[in-house]
Steps between C-alpha positions, in 0.01 A plus 500: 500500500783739593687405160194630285452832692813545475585396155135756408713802656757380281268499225377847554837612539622408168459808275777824508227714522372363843859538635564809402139581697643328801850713480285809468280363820780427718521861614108625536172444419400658141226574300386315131581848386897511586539152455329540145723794399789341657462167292355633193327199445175491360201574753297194407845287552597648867182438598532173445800480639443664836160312522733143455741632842200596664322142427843343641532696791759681356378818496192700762283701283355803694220728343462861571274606287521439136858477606664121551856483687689216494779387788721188520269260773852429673857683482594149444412516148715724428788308670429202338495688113852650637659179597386346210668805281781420707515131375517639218782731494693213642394319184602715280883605663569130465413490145729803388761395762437097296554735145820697648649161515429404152 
């Protein structure tokens, strides 16, 4: 049971968009407005997309208004999307270090 939650985070966590949304998160709550402008994605699309975190869990949704505002549900989101850019990085200074070599 805990595999398939987690492996449906996973899931919803698989687009650059919806990182990008998370590393804009990770400081404050925003509005669909700023996050809109500062994706430039298509309105139809990051609704989608913010409607997917919220479904997970990933995201609270707060209405004011006609307004929506979106926050991370945990800082540990955030951590989690850093260390896995981390494992990354890693990745990546062994492959150039593995193509000095060659």
């Amino acid at each position: 049971m805990i595999y398939q939650l987690h492996a449906d985070v996973c899931k919803a966590l698989a687009h650059a968009i919806r990182i990008e949304i998370i590393d804009m998160l990770g400081e404050s709550e925003l509005g669909f407005r700023e996050i809109l402008e500062k994706t430039g994605v298509a309105k139809s699309s990051l609704s989608q997309h913010l409607s997917v975190m919220v479904e997970k869990g990933i995201l609270t949704q707060r209405k004011e208004g006609l307004n929506s505002y979106f926050k991370l549900s945990t800082p540990k989101v955030s951590e989690a999307c850093q260390l896995m850019r981390e494992v990354l990085v890693d990745r990546l200074e062994k492959t150039q270090d593995l193509l000095k070599t060659l």
